[in-house]
LOBAMI-280952 format. One record per atom (N, C-alpha, C, O, CB): atom name; residue in three letters; x, y, z. Coordinates in steps of 0.1 Angstrom, whole numbers. Glycine has a CB too. Layout:
<recs>
{rec 'CA' 'Ala' {X Y Z}} ...
</recs>
This chain:
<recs>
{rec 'N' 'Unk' {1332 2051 1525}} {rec 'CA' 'Unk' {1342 2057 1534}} {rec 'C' 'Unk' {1344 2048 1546}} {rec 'O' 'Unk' {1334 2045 1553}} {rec 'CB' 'Unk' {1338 2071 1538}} {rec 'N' 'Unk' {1357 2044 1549}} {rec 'CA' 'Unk' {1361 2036 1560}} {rec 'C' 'Unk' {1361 2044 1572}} {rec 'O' 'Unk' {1358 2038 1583}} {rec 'CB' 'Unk' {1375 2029 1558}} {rec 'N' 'Unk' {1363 2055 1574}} {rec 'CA' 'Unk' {1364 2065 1584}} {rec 'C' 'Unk' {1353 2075 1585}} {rec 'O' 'Unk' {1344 2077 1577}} {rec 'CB' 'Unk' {1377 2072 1582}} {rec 'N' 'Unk' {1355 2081 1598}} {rec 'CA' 'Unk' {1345 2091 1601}} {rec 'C' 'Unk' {1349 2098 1593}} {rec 'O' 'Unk' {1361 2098 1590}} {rec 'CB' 'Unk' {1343 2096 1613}} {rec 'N' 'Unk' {1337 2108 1585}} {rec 'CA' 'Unk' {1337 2122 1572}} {rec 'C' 'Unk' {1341 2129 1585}} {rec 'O' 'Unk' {1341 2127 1597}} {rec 'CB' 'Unk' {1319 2130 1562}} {rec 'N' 'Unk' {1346 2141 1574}} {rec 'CA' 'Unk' {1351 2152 1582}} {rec 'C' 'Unk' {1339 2164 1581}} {rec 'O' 'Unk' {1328 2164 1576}} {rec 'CB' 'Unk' {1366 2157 1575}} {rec 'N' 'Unk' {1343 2173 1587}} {rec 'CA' 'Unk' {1330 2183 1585}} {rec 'C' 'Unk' {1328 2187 1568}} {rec 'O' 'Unk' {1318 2187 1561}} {rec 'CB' 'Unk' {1334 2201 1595}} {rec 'N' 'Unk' {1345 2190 1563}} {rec 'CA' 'Unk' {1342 2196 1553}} {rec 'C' 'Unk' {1339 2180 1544}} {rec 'O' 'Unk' {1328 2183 1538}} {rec 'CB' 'Unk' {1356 2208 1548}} {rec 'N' 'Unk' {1341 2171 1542}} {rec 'CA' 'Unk' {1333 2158 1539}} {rec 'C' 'Unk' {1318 2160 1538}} {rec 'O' 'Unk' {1312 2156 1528}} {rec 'CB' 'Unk' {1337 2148 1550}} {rec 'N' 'Unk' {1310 2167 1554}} {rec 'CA' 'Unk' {1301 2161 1549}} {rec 'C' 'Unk' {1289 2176 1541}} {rec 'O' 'Unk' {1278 2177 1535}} {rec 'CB' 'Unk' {1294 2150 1562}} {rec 'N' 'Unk' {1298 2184 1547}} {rec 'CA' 'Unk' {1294 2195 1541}} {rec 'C' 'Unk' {1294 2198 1527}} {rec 'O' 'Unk' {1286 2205 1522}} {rec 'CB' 'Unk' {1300 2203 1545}} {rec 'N' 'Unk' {1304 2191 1520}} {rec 'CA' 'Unk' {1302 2191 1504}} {rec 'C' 'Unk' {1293 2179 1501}} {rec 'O' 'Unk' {1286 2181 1492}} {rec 'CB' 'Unk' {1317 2189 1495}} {rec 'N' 'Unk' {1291 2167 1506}} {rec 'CA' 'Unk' {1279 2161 1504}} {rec 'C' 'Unk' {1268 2165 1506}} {rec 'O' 'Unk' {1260 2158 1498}} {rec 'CB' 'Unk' {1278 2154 1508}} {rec 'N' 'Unk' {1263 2172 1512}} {rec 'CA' 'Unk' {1253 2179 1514}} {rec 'C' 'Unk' {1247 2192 1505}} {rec 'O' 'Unk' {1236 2196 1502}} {rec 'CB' 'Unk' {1255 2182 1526}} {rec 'N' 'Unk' {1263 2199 1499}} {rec 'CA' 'Unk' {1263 2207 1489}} {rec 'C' 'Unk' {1256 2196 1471}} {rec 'O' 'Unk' {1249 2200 1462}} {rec 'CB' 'Unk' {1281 2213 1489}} {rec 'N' 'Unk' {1262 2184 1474}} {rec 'CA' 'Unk' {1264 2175 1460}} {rec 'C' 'Unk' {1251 2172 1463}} {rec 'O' 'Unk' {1245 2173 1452}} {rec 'CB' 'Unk' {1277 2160 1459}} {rec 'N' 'Unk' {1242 2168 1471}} {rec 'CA' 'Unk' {1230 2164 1472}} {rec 'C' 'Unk' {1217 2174 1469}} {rec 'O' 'Unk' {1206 2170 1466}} {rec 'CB' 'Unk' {1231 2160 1485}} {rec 'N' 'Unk' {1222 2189 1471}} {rec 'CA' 'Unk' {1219 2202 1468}} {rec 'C' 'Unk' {1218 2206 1451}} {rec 'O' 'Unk' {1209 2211 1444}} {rec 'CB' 'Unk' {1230 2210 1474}} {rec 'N' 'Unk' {1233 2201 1448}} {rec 'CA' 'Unk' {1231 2200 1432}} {rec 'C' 'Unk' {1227 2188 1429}} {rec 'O' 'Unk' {1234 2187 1418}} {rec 'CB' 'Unk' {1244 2202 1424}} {rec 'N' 'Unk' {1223 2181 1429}} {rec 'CA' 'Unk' {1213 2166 1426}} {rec 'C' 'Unk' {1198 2169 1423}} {rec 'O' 'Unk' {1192 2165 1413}} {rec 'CB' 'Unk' {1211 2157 1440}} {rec 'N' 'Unk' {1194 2176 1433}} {rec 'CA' 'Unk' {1180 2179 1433}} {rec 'C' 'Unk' {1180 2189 1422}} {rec 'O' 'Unk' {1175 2188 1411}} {rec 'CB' 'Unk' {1174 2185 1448}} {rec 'N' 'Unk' {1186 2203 1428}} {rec 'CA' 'Unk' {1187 2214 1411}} {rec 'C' 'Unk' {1185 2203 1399}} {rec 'O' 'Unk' {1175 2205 1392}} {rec 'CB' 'Unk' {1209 2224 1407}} {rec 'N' 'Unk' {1192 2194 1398}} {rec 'CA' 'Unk' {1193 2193 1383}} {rec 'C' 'Unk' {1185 2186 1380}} {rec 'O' 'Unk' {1183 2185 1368}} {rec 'CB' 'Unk' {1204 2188 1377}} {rec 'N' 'Unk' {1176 2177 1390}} {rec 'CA' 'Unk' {1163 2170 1390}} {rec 'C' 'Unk' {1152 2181 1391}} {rec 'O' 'Unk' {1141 2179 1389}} {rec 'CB' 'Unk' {1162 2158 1402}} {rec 'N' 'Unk' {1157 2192 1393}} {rec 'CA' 'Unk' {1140 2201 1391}} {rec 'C' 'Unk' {1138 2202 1377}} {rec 'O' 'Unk' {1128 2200 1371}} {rec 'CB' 'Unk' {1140 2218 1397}} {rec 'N' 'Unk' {1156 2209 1371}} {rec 'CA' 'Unk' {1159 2212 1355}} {rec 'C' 'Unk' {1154 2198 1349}} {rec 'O' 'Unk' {1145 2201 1341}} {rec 'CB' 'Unk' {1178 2214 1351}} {rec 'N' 'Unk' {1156 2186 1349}} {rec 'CA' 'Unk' {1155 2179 1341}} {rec 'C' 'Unk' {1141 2176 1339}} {rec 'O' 'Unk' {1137 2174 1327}} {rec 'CB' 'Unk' {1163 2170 1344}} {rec 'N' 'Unk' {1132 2177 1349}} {rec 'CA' 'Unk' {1120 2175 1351}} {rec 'C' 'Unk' {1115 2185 1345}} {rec 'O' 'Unk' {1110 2183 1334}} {rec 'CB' 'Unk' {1116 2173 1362}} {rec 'N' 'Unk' {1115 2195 1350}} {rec 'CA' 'Unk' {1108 2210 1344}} {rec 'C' 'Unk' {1111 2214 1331}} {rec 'O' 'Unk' {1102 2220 1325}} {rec 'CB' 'Unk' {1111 2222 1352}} {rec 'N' 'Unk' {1121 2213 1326}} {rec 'CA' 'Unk' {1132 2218 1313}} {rec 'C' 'Unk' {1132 2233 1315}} {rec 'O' 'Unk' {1134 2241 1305}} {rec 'CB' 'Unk' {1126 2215 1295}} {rec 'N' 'Unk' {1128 2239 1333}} {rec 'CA' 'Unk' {1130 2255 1329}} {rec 'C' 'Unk' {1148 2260 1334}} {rec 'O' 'Unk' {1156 2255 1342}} {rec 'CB' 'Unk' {1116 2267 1339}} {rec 'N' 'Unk' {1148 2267 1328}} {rec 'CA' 'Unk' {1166 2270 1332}} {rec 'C' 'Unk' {1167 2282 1338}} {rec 'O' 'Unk' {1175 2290 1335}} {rec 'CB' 'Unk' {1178 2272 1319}} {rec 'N' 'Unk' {1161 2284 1345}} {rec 'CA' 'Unk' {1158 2290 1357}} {rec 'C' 'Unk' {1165 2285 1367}} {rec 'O' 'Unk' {1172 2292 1374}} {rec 'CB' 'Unk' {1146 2289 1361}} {rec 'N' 'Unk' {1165 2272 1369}} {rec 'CA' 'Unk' {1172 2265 1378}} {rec 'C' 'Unk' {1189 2266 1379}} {rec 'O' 'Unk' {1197 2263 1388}} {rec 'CB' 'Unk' {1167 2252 1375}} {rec 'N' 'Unk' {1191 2271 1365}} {rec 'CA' 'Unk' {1210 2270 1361}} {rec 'C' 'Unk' {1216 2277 1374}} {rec 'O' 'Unk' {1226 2274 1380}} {rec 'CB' 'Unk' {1217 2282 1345}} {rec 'N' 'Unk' {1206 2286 1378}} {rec 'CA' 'Unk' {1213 2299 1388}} {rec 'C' 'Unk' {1217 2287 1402}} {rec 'O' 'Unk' {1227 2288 1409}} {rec 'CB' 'Unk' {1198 2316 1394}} {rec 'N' 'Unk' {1207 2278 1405}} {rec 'CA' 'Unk' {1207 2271 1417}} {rec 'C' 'Unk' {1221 2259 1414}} {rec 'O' 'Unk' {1231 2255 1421}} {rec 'CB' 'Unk' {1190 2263 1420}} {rec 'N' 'Unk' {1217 2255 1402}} {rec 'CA' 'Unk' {1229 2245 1400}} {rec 'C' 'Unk' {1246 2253 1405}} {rec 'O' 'Unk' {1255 2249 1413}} {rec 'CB' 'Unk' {1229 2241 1381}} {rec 'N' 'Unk' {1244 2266 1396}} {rec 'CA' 'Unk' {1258 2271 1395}} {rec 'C' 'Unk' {1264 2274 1409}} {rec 'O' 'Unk' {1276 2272 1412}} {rec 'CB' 'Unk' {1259 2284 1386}} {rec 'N' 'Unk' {1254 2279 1421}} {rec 'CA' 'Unk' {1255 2284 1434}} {rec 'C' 'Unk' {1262 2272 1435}} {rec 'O' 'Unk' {1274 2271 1438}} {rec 'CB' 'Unk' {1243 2287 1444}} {rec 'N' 'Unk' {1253 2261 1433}} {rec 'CA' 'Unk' {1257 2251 1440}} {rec 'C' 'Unk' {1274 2238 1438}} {rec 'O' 'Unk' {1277 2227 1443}} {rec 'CB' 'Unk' {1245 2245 1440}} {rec 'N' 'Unk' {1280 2248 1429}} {rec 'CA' 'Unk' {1285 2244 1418}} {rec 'C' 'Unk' {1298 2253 1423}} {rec 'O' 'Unk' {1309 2248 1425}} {rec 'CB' 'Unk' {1275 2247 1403}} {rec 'N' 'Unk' {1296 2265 1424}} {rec 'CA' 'Unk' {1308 2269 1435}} {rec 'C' 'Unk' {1308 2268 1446}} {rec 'O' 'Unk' {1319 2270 1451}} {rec 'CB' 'Unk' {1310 2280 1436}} {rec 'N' 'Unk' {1299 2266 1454}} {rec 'CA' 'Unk' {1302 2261 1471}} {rec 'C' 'Unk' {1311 2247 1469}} {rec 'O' 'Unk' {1322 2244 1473}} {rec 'CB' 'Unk' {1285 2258 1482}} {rec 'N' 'Unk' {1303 2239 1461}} {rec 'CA' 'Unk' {1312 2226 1461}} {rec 'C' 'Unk' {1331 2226 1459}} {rec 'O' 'Unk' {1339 2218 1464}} {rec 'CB' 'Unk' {1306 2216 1448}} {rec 'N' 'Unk' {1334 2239 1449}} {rec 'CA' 'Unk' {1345 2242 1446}} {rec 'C' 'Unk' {1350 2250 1459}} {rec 'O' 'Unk' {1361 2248 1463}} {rec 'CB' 'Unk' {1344 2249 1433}} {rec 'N' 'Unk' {1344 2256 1464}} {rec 'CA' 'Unk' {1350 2264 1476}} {rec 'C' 'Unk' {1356 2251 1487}} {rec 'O' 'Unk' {1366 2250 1492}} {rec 'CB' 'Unk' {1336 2274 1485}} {rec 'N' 'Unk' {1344 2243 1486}} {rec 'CA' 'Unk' {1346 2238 1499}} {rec 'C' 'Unk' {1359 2225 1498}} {rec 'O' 'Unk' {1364 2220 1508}} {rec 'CB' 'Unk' {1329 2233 1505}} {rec 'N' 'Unk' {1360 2221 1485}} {rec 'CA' 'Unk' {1370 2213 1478}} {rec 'C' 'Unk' {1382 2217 1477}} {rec 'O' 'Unk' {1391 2209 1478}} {rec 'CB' 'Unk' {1366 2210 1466}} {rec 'N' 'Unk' {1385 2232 1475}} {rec 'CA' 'Unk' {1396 2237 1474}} {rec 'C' 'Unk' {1403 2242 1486}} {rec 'O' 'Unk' {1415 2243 1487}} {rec 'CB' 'Unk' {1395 2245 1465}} {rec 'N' 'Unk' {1393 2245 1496}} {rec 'CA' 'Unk' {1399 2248 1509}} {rec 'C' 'Unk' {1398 2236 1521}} {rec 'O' 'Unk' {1396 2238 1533}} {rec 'CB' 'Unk' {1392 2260 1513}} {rec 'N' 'Unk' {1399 2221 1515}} {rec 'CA' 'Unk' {1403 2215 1526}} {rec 'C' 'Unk' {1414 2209 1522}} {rec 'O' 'Unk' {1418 2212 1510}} {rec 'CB' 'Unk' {1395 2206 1533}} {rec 'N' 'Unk' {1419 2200 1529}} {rec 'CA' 'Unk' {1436 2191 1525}} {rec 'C' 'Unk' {1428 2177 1526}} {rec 'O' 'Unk' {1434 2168 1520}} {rec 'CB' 'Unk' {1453 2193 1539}} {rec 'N' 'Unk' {1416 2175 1532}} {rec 'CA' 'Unk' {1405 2163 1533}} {rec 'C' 'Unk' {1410 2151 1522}} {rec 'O' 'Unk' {1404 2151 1511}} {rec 'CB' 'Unk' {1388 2169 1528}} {rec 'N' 'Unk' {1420 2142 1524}} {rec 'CA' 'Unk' {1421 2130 1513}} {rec 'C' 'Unk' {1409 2124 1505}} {rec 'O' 'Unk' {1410 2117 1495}} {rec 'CB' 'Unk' {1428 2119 1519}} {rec 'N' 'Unk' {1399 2127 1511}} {rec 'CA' 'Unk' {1388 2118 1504}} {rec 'C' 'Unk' {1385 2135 1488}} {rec 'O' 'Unk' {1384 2134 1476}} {rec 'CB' 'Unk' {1368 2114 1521}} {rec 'N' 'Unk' {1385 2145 1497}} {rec 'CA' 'Unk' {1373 2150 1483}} {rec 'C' 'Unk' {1385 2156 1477}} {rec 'O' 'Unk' {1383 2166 1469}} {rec 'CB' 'Unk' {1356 2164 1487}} {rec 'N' 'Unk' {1402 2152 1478}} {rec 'CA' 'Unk' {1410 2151 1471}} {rec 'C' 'Unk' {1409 2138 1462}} {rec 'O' 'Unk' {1414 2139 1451}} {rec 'CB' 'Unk' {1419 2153 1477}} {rec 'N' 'Unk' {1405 2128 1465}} {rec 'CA' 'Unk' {1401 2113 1460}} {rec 'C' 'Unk' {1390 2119 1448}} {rec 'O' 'Unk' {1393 2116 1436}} {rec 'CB' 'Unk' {1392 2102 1473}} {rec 'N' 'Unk' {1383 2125 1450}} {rec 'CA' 'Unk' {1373 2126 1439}} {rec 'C' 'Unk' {1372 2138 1428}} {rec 'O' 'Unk' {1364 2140 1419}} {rec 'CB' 'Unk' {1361 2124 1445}} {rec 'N' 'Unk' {1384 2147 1435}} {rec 'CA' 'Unk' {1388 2157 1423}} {rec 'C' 'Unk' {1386 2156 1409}} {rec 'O' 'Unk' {1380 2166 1405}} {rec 'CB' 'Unk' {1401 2159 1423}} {rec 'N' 'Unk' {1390 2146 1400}} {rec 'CA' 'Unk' {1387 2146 1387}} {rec 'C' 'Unk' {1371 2143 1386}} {rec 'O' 'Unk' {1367 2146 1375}} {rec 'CB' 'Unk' {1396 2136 1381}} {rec 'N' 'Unk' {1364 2139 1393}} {rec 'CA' 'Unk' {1348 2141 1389}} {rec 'C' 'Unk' {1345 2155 1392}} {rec 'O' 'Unk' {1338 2161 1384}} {rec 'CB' 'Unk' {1338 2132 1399}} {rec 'N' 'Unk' {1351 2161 1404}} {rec 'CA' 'Unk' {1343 2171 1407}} {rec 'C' 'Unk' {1351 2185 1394}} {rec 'O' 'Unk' {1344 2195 1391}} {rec 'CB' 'Unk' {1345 2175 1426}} {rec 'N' 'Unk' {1363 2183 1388}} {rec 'CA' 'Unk' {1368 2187 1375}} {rec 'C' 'Unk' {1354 2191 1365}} {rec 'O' 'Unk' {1348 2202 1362}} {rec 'CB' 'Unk' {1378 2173 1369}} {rec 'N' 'Unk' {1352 2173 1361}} {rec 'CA' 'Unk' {1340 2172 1354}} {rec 'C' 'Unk' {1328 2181 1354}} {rec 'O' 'Unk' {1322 2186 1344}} {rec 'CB' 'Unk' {1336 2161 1358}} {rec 'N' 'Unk' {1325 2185 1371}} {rec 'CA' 'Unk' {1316 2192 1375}} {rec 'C' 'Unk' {1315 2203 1369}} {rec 'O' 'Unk' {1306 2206 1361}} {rec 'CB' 'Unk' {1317 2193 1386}} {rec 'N' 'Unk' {1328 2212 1375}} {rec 'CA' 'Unk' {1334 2222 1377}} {rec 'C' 'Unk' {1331 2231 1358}} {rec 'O' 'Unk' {1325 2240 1353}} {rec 'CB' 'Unk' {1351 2216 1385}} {rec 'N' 'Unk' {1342 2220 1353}} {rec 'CA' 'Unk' {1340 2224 1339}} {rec 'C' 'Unk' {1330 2222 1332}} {rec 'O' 'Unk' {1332 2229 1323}} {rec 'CB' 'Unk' {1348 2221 1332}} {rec 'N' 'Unk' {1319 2216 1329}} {rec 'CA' 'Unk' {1306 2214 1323}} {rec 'C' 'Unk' {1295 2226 1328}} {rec 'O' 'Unk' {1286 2230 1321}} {rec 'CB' 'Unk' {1302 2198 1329}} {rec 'N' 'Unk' {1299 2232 1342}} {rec 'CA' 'Unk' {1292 2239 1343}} {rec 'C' 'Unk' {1297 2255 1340}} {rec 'O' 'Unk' {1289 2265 1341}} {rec 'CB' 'Unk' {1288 2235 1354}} {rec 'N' 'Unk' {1308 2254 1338}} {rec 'CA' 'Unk' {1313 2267 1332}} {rec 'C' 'Unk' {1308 2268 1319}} {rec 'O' 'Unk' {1302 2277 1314}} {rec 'CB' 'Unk' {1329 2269 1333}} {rec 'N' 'Unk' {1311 2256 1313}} {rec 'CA' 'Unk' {1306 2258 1298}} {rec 'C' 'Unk' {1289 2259 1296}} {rec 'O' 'Unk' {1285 2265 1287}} {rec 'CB' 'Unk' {1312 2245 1290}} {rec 'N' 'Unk' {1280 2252 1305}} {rec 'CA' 'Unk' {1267 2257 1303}} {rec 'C' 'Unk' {1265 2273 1306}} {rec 'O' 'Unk' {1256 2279 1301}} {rec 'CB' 'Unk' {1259 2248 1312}} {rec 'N' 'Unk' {1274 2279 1314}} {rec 'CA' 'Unk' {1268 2294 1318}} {rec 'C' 'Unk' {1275 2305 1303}} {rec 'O' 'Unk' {1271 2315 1299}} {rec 'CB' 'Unk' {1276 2301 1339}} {rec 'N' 'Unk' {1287 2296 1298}} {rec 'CA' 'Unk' {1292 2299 1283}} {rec 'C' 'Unk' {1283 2302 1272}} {rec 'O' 'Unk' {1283 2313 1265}} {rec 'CB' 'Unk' {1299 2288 1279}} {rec 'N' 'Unk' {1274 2288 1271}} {rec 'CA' 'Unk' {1263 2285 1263}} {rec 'C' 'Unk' {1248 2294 1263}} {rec 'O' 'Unk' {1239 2295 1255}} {rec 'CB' 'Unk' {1261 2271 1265}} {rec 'N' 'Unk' {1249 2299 1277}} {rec 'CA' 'Unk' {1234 2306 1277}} {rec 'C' 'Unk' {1242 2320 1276}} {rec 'O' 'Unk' {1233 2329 1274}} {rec 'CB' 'Unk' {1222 2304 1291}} {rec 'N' 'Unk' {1254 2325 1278}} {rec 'CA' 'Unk' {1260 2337 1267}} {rec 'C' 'Unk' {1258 2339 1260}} {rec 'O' 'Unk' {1257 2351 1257}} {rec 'CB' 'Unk' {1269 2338 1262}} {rec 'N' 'Unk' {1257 2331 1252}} {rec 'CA' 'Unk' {1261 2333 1239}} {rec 'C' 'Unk' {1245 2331 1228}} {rec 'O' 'Unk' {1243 2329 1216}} {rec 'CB' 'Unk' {1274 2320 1236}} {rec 'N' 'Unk' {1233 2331 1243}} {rec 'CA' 'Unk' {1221 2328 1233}} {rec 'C' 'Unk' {1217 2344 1229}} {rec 'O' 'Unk' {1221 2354 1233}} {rec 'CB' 'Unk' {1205 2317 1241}} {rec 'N' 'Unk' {1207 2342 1219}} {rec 'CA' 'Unk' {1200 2357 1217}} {rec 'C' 'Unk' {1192 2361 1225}} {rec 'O' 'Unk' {1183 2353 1227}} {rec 'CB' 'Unk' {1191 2359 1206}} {rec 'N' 'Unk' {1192 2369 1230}} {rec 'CA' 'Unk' {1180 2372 1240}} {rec 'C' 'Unk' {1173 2359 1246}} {rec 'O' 'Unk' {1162 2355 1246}} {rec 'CB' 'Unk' {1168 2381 1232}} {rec 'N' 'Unk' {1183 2355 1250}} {rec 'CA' 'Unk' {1179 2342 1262}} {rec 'C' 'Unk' {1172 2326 1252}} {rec 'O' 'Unk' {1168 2315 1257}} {rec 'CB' 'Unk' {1161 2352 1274}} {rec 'N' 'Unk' {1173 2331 1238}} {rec 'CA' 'Unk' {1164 2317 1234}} {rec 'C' 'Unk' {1175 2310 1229}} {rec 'O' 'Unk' {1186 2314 1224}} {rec 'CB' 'Unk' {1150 2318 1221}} {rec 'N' 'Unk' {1166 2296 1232}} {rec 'CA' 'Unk' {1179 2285 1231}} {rec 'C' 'Unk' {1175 2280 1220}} {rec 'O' 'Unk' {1163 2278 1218}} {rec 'CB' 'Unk' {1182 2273 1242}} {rec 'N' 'Unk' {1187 2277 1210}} {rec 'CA' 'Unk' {1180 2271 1196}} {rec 'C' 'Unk' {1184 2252 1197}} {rec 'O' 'Unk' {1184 2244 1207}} {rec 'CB' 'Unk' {1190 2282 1179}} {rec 'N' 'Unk' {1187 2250 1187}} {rec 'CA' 'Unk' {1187 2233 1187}} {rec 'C' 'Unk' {1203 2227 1195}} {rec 'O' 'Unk' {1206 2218 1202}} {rec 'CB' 'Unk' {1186 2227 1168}} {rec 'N' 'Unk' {1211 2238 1186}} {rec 'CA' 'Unk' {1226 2235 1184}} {rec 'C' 'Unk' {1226 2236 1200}} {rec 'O' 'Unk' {1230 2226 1206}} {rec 'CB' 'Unk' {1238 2246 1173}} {rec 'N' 'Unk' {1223 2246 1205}} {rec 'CA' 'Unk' {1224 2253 1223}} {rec 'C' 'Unk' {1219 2245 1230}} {rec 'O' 'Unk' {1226 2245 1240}} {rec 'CB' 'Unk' {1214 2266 1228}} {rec 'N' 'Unk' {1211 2237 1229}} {rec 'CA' 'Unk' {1203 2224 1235}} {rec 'C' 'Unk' {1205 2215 1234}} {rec 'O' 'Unk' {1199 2207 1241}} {rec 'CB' 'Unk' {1194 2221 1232}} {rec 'N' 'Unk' {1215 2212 1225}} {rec 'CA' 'Unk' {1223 2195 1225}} {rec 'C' 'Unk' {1232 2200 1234}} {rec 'O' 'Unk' {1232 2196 1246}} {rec 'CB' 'Unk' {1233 2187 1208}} {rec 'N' 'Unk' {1242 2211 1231}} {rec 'CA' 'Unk' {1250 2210 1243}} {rec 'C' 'Unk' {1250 2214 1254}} {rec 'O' 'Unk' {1260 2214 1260}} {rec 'CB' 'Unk' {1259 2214 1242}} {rec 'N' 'Unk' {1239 2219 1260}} {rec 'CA' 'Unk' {1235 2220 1273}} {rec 'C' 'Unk' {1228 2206 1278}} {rec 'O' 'Unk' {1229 2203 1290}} {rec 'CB' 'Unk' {1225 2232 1275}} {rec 'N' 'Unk' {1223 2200 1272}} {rec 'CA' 'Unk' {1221 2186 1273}} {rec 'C' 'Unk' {1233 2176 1279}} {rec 'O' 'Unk' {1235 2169 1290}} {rec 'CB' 'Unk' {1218 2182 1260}} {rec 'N' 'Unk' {1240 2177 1265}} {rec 'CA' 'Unk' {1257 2170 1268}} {rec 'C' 'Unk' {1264 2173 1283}} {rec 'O' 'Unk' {1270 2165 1291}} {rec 'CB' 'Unk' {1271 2177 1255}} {rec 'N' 'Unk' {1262 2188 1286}} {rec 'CA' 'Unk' {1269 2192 1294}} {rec 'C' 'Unk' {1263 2185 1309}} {rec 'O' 'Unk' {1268 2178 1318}} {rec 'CB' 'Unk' {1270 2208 1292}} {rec 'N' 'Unk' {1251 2189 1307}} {rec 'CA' 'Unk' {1240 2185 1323}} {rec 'C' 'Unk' {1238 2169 1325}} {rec 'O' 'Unk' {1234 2164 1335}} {rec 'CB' 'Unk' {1220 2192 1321}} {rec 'N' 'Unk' {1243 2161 1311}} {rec 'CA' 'Unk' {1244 2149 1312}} {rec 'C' 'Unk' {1261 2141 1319}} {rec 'O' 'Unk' {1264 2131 1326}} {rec 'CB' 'Unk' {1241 2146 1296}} {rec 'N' 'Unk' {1267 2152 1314}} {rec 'CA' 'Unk' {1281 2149 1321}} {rec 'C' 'Unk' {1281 2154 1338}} {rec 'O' 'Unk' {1285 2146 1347}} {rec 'CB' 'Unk' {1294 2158 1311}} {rec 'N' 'Unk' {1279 2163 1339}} {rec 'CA' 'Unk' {1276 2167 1356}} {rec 'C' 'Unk' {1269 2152 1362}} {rec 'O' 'Unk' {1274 2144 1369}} {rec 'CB' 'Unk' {1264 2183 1359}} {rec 'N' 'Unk' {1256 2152 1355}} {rec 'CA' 'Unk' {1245 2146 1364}} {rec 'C' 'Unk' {1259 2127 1367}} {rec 'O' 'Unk' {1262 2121 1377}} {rec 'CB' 'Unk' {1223 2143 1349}} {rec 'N' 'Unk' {1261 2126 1354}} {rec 'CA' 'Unk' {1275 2112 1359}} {rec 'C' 'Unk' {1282 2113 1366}} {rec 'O' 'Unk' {1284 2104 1374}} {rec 'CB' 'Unk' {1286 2107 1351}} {rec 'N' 'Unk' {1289 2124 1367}} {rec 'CA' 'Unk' {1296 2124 1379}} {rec 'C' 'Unk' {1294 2131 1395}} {rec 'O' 'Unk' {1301 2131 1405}} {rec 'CB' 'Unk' {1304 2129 1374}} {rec 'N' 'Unk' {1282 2135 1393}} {rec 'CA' 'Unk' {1274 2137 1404}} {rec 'C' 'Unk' {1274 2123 1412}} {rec 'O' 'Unk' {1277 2120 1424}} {rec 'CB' 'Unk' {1259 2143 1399}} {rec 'N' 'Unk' {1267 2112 1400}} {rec 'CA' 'Unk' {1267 2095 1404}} {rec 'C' 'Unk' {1279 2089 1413}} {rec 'O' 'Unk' {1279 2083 1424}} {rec 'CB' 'Unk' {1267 2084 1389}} {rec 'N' 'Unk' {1292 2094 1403}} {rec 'CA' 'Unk' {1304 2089 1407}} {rec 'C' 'Unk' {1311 2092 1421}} {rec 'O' 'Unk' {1317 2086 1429}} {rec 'CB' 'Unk' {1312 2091 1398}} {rec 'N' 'Unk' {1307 2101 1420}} {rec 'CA' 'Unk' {1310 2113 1438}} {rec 'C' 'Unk' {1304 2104 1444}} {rec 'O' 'Unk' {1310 2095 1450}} {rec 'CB' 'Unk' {1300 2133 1441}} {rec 'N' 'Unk' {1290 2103 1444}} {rec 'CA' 'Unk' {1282 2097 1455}} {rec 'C' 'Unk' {1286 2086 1456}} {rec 'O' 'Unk' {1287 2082 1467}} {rec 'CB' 'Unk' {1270 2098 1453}} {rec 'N' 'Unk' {1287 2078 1448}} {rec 'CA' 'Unk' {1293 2063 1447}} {rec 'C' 'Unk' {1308 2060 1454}} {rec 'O' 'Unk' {1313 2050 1460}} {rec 'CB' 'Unk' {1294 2059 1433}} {rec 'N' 'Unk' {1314 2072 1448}} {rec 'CA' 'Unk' {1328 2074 1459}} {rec 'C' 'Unk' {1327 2071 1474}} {rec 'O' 'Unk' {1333 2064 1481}} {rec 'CB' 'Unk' {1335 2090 1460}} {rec 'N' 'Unk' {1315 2081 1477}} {rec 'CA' 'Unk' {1318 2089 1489}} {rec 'C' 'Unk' {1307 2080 1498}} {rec 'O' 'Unk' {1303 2085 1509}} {rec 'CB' 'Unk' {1317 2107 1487}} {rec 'N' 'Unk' {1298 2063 1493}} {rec 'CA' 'Unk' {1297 2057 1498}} {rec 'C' 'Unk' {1280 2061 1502}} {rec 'O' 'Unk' {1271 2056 1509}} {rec 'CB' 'Unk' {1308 2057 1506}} {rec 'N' 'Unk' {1279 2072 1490}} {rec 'CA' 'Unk' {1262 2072 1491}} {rec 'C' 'Unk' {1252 2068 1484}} {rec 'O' 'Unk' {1240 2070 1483}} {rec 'CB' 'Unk' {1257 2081 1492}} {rec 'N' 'Unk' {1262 2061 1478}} {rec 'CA' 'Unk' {1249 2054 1472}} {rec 'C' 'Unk' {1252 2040 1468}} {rec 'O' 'Unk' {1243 2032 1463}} {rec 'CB' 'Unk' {1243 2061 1458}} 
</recs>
């Protein structure tokens, strides 16, 4: 970023850095316990994206898309388990899904000059 961040700039970085760690607890731990922290964090980023006119985290809309939908579809996928157990098929695509966030989690940050 060539210019000073704006509040709401650095406030969703701070949200994106929020969902970084969540998904480094999940990946580390494999408990999904953590989903609840991702998803919080997963709509603040959408709150805070949709209510500014901020050109930058309009710049990175289609990642945060990425975000946005991957994580709808993981809270889809633990719908739809039996009494909470995840079988194989449930686990590739919660995989796929936390694999596609965690990229564009990269790409945000790489946008937005943090990394």
């Amino acid at each position: 970023m060539d210019r000073e961040a704006s509040v709401e700039v650095i406030e969703f970085c701070a949200v994106l850095a929020r969902l970084n760690a969540a998904m480094a607890k999940l990946f580390d731990s494999g408990d999904i316990s953590h989903i609840g922290e991702i998803n919080a964090a997963v709509k603040e980023m959408h709150r805070i994206q949709h209510a500014s006119g901020d050109a930058v985290l309009q710049a990175v809309s289609e990642e945060c898309k990425i975000i946005y939908v991957n994580s709808d579809l993981i809270v889809e996928v633990l719908r739809t388990t039996e009494d909470g157990v995840i079988d194989a098929g449930a686990q590739k695509a919660l995989n796929k899904f936390l694999h596609n966030m965690d990229e564009a989690v990269v790409n945000i940050a790489g946008a937005l000059g943090l990394v």
